[in-house]
C-alpha positions in Angstrom: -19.5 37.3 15.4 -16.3 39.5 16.3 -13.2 38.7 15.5 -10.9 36.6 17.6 -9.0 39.2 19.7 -6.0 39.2 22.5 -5.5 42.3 24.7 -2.3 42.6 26.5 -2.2 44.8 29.4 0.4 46.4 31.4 -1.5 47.4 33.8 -5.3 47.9 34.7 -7.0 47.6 37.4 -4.5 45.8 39.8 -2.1 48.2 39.1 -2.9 51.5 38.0 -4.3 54.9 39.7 -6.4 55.4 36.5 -8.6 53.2 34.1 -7.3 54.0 30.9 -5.9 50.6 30.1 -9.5 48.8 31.4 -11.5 51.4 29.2 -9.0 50.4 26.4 -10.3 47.0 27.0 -14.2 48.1 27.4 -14.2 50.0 24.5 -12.6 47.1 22.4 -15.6 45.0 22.7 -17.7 47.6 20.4 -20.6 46.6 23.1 -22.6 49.2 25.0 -22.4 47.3 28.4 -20.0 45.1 27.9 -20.0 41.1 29.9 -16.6 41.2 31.8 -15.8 37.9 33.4 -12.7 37.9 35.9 -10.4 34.8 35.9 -8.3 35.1 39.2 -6.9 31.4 39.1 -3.1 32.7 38.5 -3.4 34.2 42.0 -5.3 31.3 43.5 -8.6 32.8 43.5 -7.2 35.4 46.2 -10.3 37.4 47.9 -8.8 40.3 47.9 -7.5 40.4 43.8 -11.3 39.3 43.7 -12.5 42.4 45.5 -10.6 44.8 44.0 -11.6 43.5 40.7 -15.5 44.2 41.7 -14.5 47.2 43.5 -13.2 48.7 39.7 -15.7 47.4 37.6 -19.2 47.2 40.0 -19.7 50.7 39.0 -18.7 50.6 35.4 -20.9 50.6 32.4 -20.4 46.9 32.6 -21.7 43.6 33.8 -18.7 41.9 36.0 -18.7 38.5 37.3 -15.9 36.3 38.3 -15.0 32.6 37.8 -13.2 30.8 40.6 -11.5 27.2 40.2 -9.9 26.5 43.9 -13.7 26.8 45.3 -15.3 26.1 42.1 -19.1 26.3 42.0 -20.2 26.1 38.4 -21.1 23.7 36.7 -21.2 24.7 33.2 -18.2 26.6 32.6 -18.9 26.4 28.7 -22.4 28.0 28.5 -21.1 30.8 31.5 -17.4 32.0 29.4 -18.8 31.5 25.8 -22.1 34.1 27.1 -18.7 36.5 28.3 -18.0 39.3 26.0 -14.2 39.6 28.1 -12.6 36.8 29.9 -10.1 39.3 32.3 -7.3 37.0 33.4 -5.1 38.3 36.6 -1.7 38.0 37.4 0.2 35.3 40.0 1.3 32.1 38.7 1.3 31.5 34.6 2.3 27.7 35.2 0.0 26.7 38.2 -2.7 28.8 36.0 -2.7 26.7 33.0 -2.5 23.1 34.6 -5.9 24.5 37.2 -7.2 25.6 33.8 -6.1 21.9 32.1 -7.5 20.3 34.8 -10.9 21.9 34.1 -10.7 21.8 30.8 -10.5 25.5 30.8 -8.5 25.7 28.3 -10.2 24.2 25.9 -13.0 26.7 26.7 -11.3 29.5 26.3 -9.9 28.6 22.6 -13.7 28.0 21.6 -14.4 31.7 23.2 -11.5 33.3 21.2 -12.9 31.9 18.3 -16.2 32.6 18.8 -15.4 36.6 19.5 -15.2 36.9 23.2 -12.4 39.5 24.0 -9.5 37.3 26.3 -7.4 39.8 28.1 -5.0 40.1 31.4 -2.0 41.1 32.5 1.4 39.5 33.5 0.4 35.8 33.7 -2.8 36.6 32.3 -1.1 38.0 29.2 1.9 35.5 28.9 -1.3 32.6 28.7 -2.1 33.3 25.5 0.8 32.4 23.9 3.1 29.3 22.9 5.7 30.8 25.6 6.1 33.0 28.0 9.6 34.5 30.2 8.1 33.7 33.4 8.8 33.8 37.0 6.4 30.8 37.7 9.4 28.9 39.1 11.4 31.7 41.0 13.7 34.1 38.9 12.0 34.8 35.0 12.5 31.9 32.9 11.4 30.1 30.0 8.1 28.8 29.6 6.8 26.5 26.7 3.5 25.1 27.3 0.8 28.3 26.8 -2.3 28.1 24.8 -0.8 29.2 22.3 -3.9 31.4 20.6 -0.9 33.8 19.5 2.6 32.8 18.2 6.4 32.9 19.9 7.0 34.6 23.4 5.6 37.1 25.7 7.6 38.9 28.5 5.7 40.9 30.7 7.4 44.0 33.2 9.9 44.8 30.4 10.5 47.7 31.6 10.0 47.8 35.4 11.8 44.6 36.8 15.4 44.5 36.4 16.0 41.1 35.4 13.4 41.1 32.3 15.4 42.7 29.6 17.9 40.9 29.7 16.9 37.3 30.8 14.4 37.5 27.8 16.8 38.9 24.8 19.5 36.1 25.6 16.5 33.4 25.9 15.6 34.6 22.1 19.0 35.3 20.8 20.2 31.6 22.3 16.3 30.3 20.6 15.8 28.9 24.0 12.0 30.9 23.3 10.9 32.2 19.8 10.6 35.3 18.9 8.0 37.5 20.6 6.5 40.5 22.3 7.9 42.9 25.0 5.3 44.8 26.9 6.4 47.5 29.5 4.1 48.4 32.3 1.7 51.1 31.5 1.6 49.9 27.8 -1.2 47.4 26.4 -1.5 46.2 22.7 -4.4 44.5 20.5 -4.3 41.4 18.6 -7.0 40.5 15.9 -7.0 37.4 14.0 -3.2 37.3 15.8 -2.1 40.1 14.4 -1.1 43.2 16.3 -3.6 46.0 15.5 -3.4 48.8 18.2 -0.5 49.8 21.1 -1.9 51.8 23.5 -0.2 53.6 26.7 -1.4 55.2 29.5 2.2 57.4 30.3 5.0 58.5 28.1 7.8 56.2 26.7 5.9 52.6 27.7 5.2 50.5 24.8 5.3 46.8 23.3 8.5 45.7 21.7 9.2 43.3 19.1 11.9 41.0 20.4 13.6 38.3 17.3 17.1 37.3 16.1 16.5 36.1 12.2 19.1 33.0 11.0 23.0 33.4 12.6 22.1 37.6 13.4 21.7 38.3 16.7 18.1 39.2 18.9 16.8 42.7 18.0 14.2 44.4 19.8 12.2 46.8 17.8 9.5 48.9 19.6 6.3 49.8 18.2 4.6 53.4 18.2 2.1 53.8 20.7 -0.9 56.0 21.1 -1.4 57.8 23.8 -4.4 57.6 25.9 -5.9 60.7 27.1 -6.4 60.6 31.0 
Protein backbone atom coordinates (compact mmCIF):
# COMPACT_ATOMS: atom_id res chain seq x y z
CA UNK A 1 0.00 0.00 0.00
CA UNK A 2 1.39 3.70 -0.81
CA UNK A 3 1.68 6.16 1.41
CA UNK A 4 -1.12 8.64 2.18
CA UNK A 5 -0.35 11.58 -0.11
CA UNK A 6 -1.88 15.28 -0.84
CA UNK A 7 -0.94 17.02 -4.17
CA UNK A 8 -1.54 20.70 -4.37
CA UNK A 9 -1.83 22.22 -7.69
CA UNK A 10 -1.65 25.57 -9.09
CA UNK A 11 -2.71 24.79 -12.00
CA UNK A 12 -3.27 21.71 -14.39
CA UNK A 13 -5.41 21.04 -16.64
CA UNK A 14 -8.16 23.81 -16.16
CA UNK A 15 -5.62 26.25 -16.34
CA UNK A 16 -2.52 25.75 -17.94
CA UNK A 17 -1.15 25.65 -21.78
CA UNK A 18 1.10 22.71 -20.78
CA UNK A 19 0.77 19.46 -18.64
CA UNK A 20 3.62 19.69 -16.47
CA UNK A 21 1.72 20.13 -13.26
CA UNK A 22 -0.81 16.88 -14.33
CA UNK A 23 2.36 14.74 -15.23
CA UNK A 24 3.64 15.91 -11.82
CA UNK A 25 0.61 14.27 -10.52
CA UNK A 26 0.77 11.03 -12.93
CA UNK A 27 4.12 10.37 -12.20
CA UNK A 28 3.46 10.63 -8.39
CA UNK A 29 1.39 7.61 -8.34
CA UNK A 30 4.58 5.29 -9.28
CA UNK A 31 1.87 3.38 -11.53
CA UNK A 32 2.32 2.68 -15.25
CA UNK A 33 -1.24 3.74 -16.20
CA UNK A 34 -2.41 5.37 -13.53
CA UNK A 35 -6.66 5.33 -12.37
CA UNK A 36 -7.55 9.09 -12.44
CA UNK A 37 -11.00 9.76 -11.12
CA UNK A 38 -12.31 13.55 -11.61
CA UNK A 39 -14.45 15.04 -8.77
CA UNK A 40 -16.06 18.24 -10.32
CA UNK A 41 -18.67 18.81 -7.36
CA UNK A 42 -16.96 22.30 -6.37
CA UNK A 43 -18.17 23.48 -9.80
CA UNK A 44 -21.46 21.80 -9.74
CA UNK A 45 -20.66 19.03 -11.84
CA UNK A 46 -20.31 21.66 -14.85
CA UNK A 47 -20.29 19.79 -18.43
CA UNK A 48 -17.98 21.75 -19.72
CA UNK A 49 -15.12 21.47 -16.54
CA UNK A 50 -16.21 17.75 -17.26
CA UNK A 51 -15.19 17.80 -20.83
CA UNK A 52 -12.24 19.47 -20.61
CA UNK A 53 -11.13 17.21 -17.94
CA UNK A 54 -11.69 14.10 -20.59
CA UNK A 55 -10.46 16.17 -23.32
CA UNK A 56 -6.76 16.38 -21.20
CA UNK A 57 -6.53 13.06 -19.94
CA UNK A 58 -8.67 10.64 -22.79
CA UNK A 59 -5.44 10.50 -24.51
CA UNK A 60 -3.07 10.08 -21.61
CA UNK A 61 -1.24 7.02 -20.44
CA UNK A 62 -4.12 6.93 -18.03
CA UNK A 63 -7.54 5.57 -17.25
CA UNK A 64 -9.98 8.78 -16.47
CA UNK A 65 -13.33 8.62 -15.24
CA UNK A 66 -15.31 11.13 -13.39
CA UNK A 67 -17.70 11.10 -10.36
CA UNK A 68 -20.69 13.42 -10.37
CA UNK A 69 -23.03 14.16 -7.25
CA UNK A 70 -25.78 16.78 -8.62
CA UNK A 71 -26.84 13.83 -11.17
CA UNK A 72 -25.45 11.18 -9.27
CA UNK A 73 -25.62 7.69 -10.72
CA UNK A 74 -23.47 5.35 -8.56
CA UNK A 75 -24.28 3.48 -6.20
CA UNK A 76 -21.24 2.40 -4.54
CA UNK A 77 -19.15 5.23 -4.25
CA UNK A 78 -16.80 3.23 -1.78
CA UNK A 79 -15.83 0.26 -4.04
CA UNK A 80 -15.57 3.01 -7.25
CA UNK A 81 -12.97 5.86 -5.26
CA UNK A 82 -11.10 3.24 -3.08
CA UNK A 83 -10.25 1.15 -6.81
CA UNK A 84 -9.00 5.12 -7.89
CA UNK A 85 -5.24 5.49 -7.83
CA UNK A 86 -6.06 9.70 -7.97
CA UNK A 87 -9.15 11.35 -6.82
CA UNK A 88 -8.61 14.88 -9.11
CA UNK A 89 -10.79 17.46 -7.30
CA UNK A 90 -11.65 20.86 -9.47
CA UNK A 91 -12.08 24.20 -8.54
CA UNK A 92 -15.64 26.30 -7.83
CA UNK A 93 -17.11 26.31 -4.48
CA UNK A 94 -14.85 24.81 -1.40
CA UNK A 95 -18.02 25.26 1.03
CA UNK A 96 -20.90 24.00 -1.21
CA UNK A 97 -18.14 21.11 -2.07
CA UNK A 98 -17.80 19.67 1.31
CA UNK A 99 -21.49 19.79 2.59
CA UNK A 100 -22.54 17.83 -1.33
CA UNK A 101 -19.57 15.64 -0.28
CA UNK A 102 -21.10 15.36 3.67
CA UNK A 103 -24.28 14.79 2.36
CA UNK A 104 -22.92 11.65 0.47
CA UNK A 105 -20.80 10.72 2.88
CA UNK A 106 -18.00 11.53 0.61
CA UNK A 107 -15.96 12.58 2.89
CA UNK A 108 -15.75 9.85 4.78
CA UNK A 109 -14.63 8.02 1.59
CA UNK A 110 -12.16 9.98 0.74
CA UNK A 111 -10.30 9.79 4.31
CA UNK A 112 -10.37 5.88 3.97
CA UNK A 113 -8.78 6.47 0.26
CA UNK A 114 -5.96 8.70 1.68
CA UNK A 115 -5.26 6.11 4.00
CA UNK A 116 -5.37 3.40 1.90
CA UNK A 117 -2.80 5.15 -0.79
CA UNK A 118 -4.99 6.62 -3.36
CA UNK A 119 -3.28 9.93 -4.53
CA UNK A 120 -6.11 13.00 -3.59
CA UNK A 121 -5.25 16.09 -5.56
CA UNK A 122 -6.97 19.40 -7.06
CA UNK A 123 -6.58 22.76 -7.34
CA UNK A 124 -8.09 25.98 -5.68
CA UNK A 125 -11.09 24.43 -3.79
CA UNK A 126 -9.91 21.12 -4.59
CA UNK A 127 -6.65 21.91 -2.73
CA UNK A 128 -8.10 24.09 0.16
CA UNK A 129 -10.40 20.58 0.95
CA UNK A 130 -7.87 18.80 2.36
CA UNK A 131 -7.24 20.78 5.09
CA UNK A 132 -8.62 22.03 8.59
CA UNK A 133 -9.04 25.60 6.78
CA UNK A 134 -8.86 27.25 3.94
CA UNK A 135 -8.85 31.48 2.80
CA UNK A 136 -11.73 31.04 0.69
CA UNK A 137 -13.97 32.98 -1.54
CA UNK A 138 -16.84 30.48 -1.06
CA UNK A 139 -18.91 33.33 0.34
CA UNK A 140 -17.89 36.31 -1.92
CA UNK A 141 -14.51 38.14 -1.22
CA UNK A 142 -11.50 35.42 0.34
CA UNK A 143 -12.37 34.55 3.76
CA UNK A 144 -11.89 32.24 6.42
CA UNK A 145 -12.95 28.85 6.27
CA UNK A 146 -12.85 26.25 9.22
CA UNK A 147 -14.69 23.12 8.45
CA UNK A 148 -12.20 21.07 5.76
CA UNK A 149 -11.29 17.45 6.02
CA UNK A 150 -8.69 18.18 7.59
CA UNK A 151 -6.25 15.17 6.13
CA UNK A 152 -3.48 17.99 6.51
CA UNK A 153 -3.01 20.54 9.30
CA UNK A 154 -3.68 24.61 9.58
CA UNK A 155 -4.61 26.68 6.35
CA UNK A 156 -4.40 26.66 2.67
CA UNK A 157 -4.64 29.79 0.38
CA UNK A 158 -4.79 29.17 -3.06
CA UNK A 159 -3.98 32.15 -6.09
CA UNK A 160 -1.30 33.62 -3.73
CA UNK A 161 0.17 35.18 -6.19
CA UNK A 162 -2.28 36.05 -8.94
CA UNK A 163 -5.48 37.59 -7.20
CA UNK A 164 -4.88 40.74 -5.47
CA UNK A 165 -6.76 40.32 -2.45
CA UNK A 166 -4.95 36.84 -1.38
CA UNK A 167 -1.78 38.01 0.23
CA UNK A 168 -2.98 40.07 2.19
CA UNK A 169 -6.46 38.93 3.43
CA UNK A 170 -4.55 35.63 4.35
CA UNK A 171 -1.37 36.98 6.33
CA UNK A 172 -3.64 39.25 8.63
CA UNK A 173 -6.20 36.15 9.08
CA UNK A 174 -2.92 34.17 10.51
CA UNK A 175 -1.22 36.99 12.19
CA UNK A 176 -4.85 37.95 14.01
CA UNK A 177 -5.05 33.56 14.49
CA UNK A 178 -8.41 33.98 12.85
CA UNK A 179 -6.81 30.63 10.62
CA UNK A 180 -3.63 28.59 11.79
CA UNK A 181 -0.74 28.64 10.30
CA UNK A 182 -0.46 27.18 6.77
CA UNK A 183 0.47 26.98 3.20
CA UNK A 184 0.64 29.60 0.32
CA UNK A 185 0.56 28.18 -3.14
CA UNK A 186 1.00 30.63 -6.21
CA UNK A 187 -0.33 29.66 -9.52
CA UNK A 188 1.87 27.61 -11.64
CA UNK A 189 3.39 26.01 -8.39
CA UNK A 190 2.14 22.55 -6.91
CA UNK A 191 3.68 20.80 -3.79
CA UNK A 192 3.58 17.00 -2.33
CA UNK A 193 2.56 15.88 0.97
CA UNK A 194 3.32 12.35 2.32
CA UNK A 195 2.23 11.10 5.63
CA UNK A 196 1.43 15.17 5.86
CA UNK A 197 4.51 16.17 5.48
CA UNK A 198 5.68 18.40 2.62
CA UNK A 199 8.08 16.33 0.36
CA UNK A 200 8.39 17.90 -3.17
CA UNK A 201 7.57 21.76 -4.60
CA UNK A 202 7.34 21.73 -8.08
CA UNK A 203 6.71 24.63 -10.68
CA UNK A 204 5.95 24.88 -14.04
CA UNK A 205 7.46 28.82 -14.68
CA UNK A 206 10.01 30.82 -12.76
CA UNK A 207 9.48 32.50 -9.38
CA UNK A 208 5.90 30.45 -8.43
CA UNK A 209 6.22 28.41 -5.42
CA UNK A 210 4.47 27.33 -2.00
CA UNK A 211 4.96 29.50 0.95
CA UNK A 212 4.93 28.80 4.49
CA UNK A 213 2.67 31.35 6.15
CA UNK A 214 2.78 31.33 10.54
CA UNK A 215 3.21 33.93 13.38
CA UNK A 216 4.84 31.86 16.53
CA UNK A 217 3.54 33.31 20.25
CA UNK A 218 3.17 37.52 20.39
CA UNK A 219 5.69 37.68 16.79
CA UNK A 220 3.96 38.61 14.06
CA UNK A 221 2.90 36.26 10.64
CA UNK A 222 5.94 35.33 8.56
CA UNK A 223 5.76 33.88 5.22
CA UNK A 224 8.69 31.82 4.30
CA UNK A 225 8.86 30.27 0.71
CA UNK A 226 10.14 27.00 -0.14
CA UNK A 227 12.61 26.07 -3.04
CA UNK A 228 11.05 24.72 -5.93
CA UNK A 229 12.18 22.56 -8.74
CA UNK A 230 11.69 23.29 -11.91
CA UNK A 231 9.83 21.30 -14.26
CA UNK A 232 11.21 20.82 -17.65
CA UNK A 233 8.57 21.71 -20.41
Amino acid sequence: MSAPTIALLGGGFSDDPDTLLDDFVLAATGRPRPKVCFLPTASGDAPGYIEKFHAAFGTRDCEASHLELFRRTLTDLRSFVLAQDVVYVGGGNTANMLAVWRLHGLDEVLREAYRAGVLLCGISAGACCWFESAFSDSFGPPAPLTDGLGLLPGSLCPHYDSEPARRPGYLAAVNDRALPAGWAVDDGAAALFTDGRLTDVVTRREGATLRRVQADGDDPVRETARTARVLAG
